[in-house]
C-alpha positions as CSV (number, residue, x, y, z in Angstrom):
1,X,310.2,71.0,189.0
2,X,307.9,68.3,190.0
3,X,305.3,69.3,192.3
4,X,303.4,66.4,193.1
5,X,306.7,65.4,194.9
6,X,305.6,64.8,198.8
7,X,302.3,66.0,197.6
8,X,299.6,63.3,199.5
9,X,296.6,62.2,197.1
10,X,294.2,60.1,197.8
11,X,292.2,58.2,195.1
12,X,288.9,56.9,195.6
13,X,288.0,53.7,193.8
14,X,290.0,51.1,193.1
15,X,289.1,50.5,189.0
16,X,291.3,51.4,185.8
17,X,290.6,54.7,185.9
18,X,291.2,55.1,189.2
19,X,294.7,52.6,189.6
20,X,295.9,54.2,186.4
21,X,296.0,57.9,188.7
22,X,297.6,56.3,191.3
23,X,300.3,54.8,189.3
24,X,300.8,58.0,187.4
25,X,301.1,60.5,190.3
26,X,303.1,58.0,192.4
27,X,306.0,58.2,188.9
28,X,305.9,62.0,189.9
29,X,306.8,61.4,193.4
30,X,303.3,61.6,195.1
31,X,302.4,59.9,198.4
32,X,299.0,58.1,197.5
33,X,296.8,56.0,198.8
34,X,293.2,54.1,196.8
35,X,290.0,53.8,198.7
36,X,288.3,50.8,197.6
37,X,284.9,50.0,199.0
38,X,285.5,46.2,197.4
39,X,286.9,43.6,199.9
40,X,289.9,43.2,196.6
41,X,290.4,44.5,194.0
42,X,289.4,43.0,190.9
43,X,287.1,43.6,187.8
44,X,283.9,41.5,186.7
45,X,284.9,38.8,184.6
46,X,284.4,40.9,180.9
47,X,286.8,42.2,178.4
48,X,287.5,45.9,177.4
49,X,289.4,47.0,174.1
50,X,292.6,49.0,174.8
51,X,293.4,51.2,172.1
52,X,295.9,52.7,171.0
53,X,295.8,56.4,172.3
54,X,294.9,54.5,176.4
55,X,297.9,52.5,175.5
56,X,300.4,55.4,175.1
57,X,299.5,56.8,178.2
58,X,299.5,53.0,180.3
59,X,303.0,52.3,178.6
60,X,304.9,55.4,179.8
61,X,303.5,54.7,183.3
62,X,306.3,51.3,182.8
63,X,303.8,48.4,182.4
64,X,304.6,48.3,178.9
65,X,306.0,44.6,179.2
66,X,302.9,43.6,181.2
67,X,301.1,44.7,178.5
68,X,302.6,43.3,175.6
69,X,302.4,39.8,177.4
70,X,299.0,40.1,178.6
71,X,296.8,41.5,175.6
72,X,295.7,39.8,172.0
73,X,297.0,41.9,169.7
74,X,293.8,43.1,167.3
75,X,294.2,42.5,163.5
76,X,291.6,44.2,162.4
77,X,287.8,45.6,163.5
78,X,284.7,43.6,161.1
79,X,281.3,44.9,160.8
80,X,279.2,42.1,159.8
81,X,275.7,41.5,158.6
82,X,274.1,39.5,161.7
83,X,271.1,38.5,159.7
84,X,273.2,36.8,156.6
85,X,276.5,35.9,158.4
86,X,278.3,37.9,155.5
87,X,281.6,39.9,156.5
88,X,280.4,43.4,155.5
89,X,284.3,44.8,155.7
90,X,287.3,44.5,157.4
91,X,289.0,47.7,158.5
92,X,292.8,46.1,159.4
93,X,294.8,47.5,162.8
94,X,297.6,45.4,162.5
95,X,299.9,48.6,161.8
96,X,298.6,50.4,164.8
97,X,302.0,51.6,167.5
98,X,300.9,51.1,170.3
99,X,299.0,48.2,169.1
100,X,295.1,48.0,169.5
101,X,294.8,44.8,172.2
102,X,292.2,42.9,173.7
103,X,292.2,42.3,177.7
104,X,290.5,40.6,180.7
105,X,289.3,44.0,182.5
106,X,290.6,41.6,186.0
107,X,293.9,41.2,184.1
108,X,294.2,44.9,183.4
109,X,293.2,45.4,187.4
110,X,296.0,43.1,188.3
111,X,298.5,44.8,186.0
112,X,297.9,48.0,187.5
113,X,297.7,47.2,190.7
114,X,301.4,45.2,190.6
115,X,302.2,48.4,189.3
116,X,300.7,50.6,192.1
117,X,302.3,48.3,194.7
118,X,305.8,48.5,193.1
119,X,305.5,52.6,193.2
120,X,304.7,52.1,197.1
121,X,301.0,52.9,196.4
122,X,299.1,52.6,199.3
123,X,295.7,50.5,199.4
124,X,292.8,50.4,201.4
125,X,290.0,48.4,200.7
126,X,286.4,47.7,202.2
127,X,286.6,51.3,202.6
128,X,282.8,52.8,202.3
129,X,282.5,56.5,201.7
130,X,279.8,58.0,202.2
131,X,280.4,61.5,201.3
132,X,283.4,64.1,200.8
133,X,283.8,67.3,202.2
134,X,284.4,70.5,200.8
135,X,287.8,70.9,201.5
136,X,288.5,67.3,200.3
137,X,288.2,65.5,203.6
138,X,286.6,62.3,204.4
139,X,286.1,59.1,207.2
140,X,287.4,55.7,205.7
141,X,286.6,53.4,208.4
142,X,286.3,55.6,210.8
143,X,289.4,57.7,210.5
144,X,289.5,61.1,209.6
145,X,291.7,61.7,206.2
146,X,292.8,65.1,205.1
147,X,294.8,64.8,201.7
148,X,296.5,67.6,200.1
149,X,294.5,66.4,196.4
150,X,291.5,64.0,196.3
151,X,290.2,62.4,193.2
152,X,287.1,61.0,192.4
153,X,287.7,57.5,190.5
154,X,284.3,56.2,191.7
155,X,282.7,55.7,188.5
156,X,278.8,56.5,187.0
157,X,277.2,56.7,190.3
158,X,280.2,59.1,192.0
159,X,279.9,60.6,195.4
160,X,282.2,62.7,194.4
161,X,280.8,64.3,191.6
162,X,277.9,65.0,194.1
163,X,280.1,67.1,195.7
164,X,281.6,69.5,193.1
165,X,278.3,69.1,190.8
166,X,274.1,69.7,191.4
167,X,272.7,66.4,190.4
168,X,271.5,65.7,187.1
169,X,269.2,63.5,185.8
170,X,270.0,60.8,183.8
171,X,267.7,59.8,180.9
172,X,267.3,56.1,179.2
173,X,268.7,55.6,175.8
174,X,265.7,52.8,175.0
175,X,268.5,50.6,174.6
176,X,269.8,47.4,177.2
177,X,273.3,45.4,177.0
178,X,274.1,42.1,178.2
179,X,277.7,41.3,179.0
180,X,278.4,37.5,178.3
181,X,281.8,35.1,177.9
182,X,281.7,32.2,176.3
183,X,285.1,29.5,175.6
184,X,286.4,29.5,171.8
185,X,288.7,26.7,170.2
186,X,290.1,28.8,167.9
187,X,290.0,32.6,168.3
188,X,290.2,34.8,165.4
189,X,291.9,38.1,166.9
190,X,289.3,40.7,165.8
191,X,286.7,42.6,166.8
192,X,283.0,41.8,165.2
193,X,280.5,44.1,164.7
194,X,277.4,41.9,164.2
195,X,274.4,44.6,163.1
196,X,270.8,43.8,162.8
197,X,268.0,45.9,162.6
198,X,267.2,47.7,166.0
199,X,270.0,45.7,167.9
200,X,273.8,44.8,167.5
201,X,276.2,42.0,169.5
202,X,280.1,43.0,169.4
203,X,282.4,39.9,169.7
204,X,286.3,39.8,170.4
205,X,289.1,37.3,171.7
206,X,290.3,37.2,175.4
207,X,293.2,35.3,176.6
208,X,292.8,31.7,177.3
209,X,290.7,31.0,174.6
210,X,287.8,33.2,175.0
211,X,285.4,35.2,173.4
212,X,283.7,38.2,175.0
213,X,280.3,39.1,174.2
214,X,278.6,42.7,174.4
215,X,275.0,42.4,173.0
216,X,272.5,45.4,172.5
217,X,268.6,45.8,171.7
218,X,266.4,48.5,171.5
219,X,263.7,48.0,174.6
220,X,261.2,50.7,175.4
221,X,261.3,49.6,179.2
222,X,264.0,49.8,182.0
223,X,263.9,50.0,185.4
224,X,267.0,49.4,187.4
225,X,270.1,51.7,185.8
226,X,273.2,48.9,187.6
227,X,275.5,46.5,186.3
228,X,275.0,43.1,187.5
229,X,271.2,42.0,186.8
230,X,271.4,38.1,186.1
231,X,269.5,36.7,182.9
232,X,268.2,34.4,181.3
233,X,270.4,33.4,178.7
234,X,267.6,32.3,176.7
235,X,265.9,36.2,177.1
236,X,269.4,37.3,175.0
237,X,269.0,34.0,172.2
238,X,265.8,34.8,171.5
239,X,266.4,38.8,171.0
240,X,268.8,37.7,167.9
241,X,266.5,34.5,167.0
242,X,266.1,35.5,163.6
243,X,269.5,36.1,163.0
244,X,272.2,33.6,161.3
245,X,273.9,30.5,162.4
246,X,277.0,32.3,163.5
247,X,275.2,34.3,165.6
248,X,273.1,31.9,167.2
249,X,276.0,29.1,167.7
250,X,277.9,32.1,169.6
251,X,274.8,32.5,171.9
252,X,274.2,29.0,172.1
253,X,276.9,28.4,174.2
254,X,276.6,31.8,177.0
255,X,275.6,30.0,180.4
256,X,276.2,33.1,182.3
257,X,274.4,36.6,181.1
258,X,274.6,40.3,182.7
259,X,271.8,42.6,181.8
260,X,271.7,46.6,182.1
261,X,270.5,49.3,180.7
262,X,272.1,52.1,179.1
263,X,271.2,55.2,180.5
264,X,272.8,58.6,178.9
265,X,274.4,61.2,181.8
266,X,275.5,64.4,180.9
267,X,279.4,65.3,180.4
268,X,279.6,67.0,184.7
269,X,279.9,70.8,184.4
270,X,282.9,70.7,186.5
271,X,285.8,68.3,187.0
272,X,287.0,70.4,189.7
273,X,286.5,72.2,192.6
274,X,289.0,73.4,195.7
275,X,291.6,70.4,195.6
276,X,288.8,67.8,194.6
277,X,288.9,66.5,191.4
278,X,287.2,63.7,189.1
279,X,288.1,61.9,186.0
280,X,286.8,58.7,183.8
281,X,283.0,57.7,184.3
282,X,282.8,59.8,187.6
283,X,283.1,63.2,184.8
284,X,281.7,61.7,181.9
285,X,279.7,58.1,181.6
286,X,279.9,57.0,177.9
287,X,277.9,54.5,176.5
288,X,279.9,51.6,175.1
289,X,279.7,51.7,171.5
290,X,283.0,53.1,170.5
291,X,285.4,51.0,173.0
292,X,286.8,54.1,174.7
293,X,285.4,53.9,178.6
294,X,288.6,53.0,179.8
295,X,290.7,54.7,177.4
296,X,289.0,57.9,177.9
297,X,289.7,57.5,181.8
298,X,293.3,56.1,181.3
299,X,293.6,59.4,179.5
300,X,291.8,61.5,182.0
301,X,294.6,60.0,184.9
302,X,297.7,60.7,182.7
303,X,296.6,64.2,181.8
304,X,295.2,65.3,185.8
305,X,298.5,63.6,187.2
306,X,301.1,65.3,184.5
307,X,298.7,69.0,185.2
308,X,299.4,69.1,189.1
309,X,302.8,68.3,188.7
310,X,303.9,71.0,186.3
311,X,302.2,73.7,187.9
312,X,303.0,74.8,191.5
313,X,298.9,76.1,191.6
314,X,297.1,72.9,192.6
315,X,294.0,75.0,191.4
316,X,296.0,76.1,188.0
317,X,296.9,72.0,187.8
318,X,293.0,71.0,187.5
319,X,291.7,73.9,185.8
320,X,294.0,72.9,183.3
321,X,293.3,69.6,183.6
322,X,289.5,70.1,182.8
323,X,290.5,72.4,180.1
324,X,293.0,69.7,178.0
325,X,290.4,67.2,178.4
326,X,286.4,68.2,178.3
327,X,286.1,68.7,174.6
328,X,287.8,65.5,173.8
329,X,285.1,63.5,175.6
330,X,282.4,65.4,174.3
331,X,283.3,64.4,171.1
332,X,284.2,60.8,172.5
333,X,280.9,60.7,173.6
334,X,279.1,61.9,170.8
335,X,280.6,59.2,168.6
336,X,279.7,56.3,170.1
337,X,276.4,57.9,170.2
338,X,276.1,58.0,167.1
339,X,277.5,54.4,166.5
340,X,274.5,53.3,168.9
341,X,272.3,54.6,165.8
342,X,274.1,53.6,163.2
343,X,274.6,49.8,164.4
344,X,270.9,49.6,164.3
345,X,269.9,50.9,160.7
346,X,266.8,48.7,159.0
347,X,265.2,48.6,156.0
348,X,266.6,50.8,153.1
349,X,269.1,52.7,155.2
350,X,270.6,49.5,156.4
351,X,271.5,48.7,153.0
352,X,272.6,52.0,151.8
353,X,275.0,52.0,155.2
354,X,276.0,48.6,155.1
355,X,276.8,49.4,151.2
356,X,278.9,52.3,151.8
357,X,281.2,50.0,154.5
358,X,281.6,47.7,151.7
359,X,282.9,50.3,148.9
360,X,285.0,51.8,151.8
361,X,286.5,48.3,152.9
362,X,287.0,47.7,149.6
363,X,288.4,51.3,147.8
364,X,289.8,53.1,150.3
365,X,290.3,50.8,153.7
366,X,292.2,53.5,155.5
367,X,289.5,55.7,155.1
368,X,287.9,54.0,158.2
369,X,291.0,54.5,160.1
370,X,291.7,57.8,159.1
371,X,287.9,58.9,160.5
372,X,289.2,57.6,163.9
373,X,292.7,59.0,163.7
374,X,291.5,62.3,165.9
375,X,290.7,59.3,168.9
376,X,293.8,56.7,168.1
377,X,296.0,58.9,167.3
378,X,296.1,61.2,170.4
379,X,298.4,60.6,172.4
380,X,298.7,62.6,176.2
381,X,302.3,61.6,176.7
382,X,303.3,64.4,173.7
């Protein structure tokens, strides 16, 4: 028995997490329509890691040949020494089903959405929110809409949340990213782990010969928590001056830089409330040192969509919901956590760290992979 068949959901934001929902209730019959507030929808030009437990769920949703043509195929994950230049390990995913792939987060968007349009997935955009009732209800552009199931795919700064949650503070992690792309003549599909003391850059392929760039240093100081503060360039070369030639050649060649910093938000108490719900960074922001962001919300869509259709309880459906998912991404999220740490090592604990990569690349390779089995290996579809 399906019962999201008829049933009318409307999605609000237009992102991965939030298309992937759409995509995945429309398969089980639902009528739904996606609020975005952008004028299109689209991603900013960066790259995300799809791995392969987000991949599982994406290729039962029937994009799986979008997919496979789309994405760079990773061969392996390298933690490198950013100060020497030397390769540190290599941990290999070339044997990974689904395989571990690199996209353009606009690419991913547009997949989705061809998708969503292909199910009859309604779209709305330039549709500003400004707040939710309790029963679910809310004006887009001046219309009253009254869905039977309304989900909250609005991301860190959710109005949503706002609704079924007291507000919680936010605290900074004394770290900053920048987000940079830069063109490559001849791209080596893997992900780099490039650590230095108190800071670490992460490099990987994107289609079209380029390499994405996600850069970290510890800072005391942050303002403004947001995305999209313009900088310098130089402000990001000379944070890794000291570091190697590969290093700086990579930087030398970023015209364009995105600062922000990384702020740490508690897991939200509750996912759901009446027939609201919320899911990906609108539940739980995660800090992007463990490539799951996107996977974790890809997840989140798979799981809410597949609970409201097996149960004829809408509340049963998200209770259970919440329940399948809120210890995963606590754990999620207190990995990459600790990889935020653990990328930043100096002094005698770098080397003991960086020395037990080297004896685990070297003796016993898949131990690596089987520490991340619990994440990769998951798989929602089961």
């Amino acid at each position: 028995m399906h019962h999201n068949a008829g049933r009318d959901v409307a999605i609000i934001g237009g992102g991965i997490g939030g298309l992937t929902a759409a995509l995945a209730f429309a398969r089980r019959g639902a009528q739904v329509t996606v609020y975005e507030q952008a004028p299109a929808l689209t991603e900013v030009g960066a790259g995300l890691q799809i791995t392969p437990n987000g991949a599982r769920a994406l290729n039962q949703l029937g994009i799986d040949k979008a997919l496979d043509a789309t994405g760079i195929a990773a061969q392996a994950v390298i933690p490198m020494d950013a100060m020497s230049g030397a390769q540190i390990a290599r941990f290999d995913l070339s044997n990974q089903t689904p395989p571990y792939r690199f996209f353009h987060r606009a690419a991913l968007i547009d997949i989705l959405a061809r998708g969503c349009a292909a199910a009859g997935v309604k779209v709305v955009l330039e549709a500003q929110i400004a707040e939710i009732q309790a029963d679910g209800s809310f004006l887009a552009q001046d219309k009253p809409v009254r869905p039977s199931l309304t989900i909250g795919a609005d991301g860190l700064r959710s109005i949503v949340r706002g609704r079924i949650n007291k507000p919680a503070q936010p605290f900074f992690t004394g770290q900053v990213a920048w987000r940079a792309m830069v063109t490559t003549d001849k791209p080596d599909p893997v992900a780099r782990i490039w650590m230095a003391p108190g800071r670490h850059m992460v490099t990987y392929p994107l289609p079209n010969g380029r390499l994405n760039i996600v850069a970290v240093q510890e800072r005391s100081q942050w303002a403004d928590e947001g995305w999209h503060h313009a900088d310098d360039p130089g402000n990001l070369r000379m944070a890794f001056a000291d570091c190697g030639w590969q290093v700086k050649s990579i930087l030398g060649d970023v015209e364009d830089v995105r600062l922000w910093g990384l702020f740490r938000h508690p897991v939200a108490l509750s996912w759901h409330m009446g027939s609201v719900a919320i899911l990906g960074d609108a539940a739980h922001p995660t800090l992007p040192f463990l490539a799951q962001g996107a996977n974790l919300a890809i997840e989140d869509a798979y799981v809410l969509a597949r609970c409201c259709d097996e149960d004829a309880s809408l509340a049963n459906g998200l209770r259970r919901y919440q329940d399948l998912r809120r210890a995963r991404v606590v754990k999620a999220i207190g990995a990459a956590n600790r990889n935020a740490r653990n990328y930043h090592l100096s002094g005698i604990k770098r080397a003991v760290a960086h020395a037990g990569l080297r004896g685990m690349g070297r003796l016993a390779p898949d131990a690596f992979l089987g520490r991340m089995r619990w994440l990769y290996d998951h798989d929602v579809t089961a």
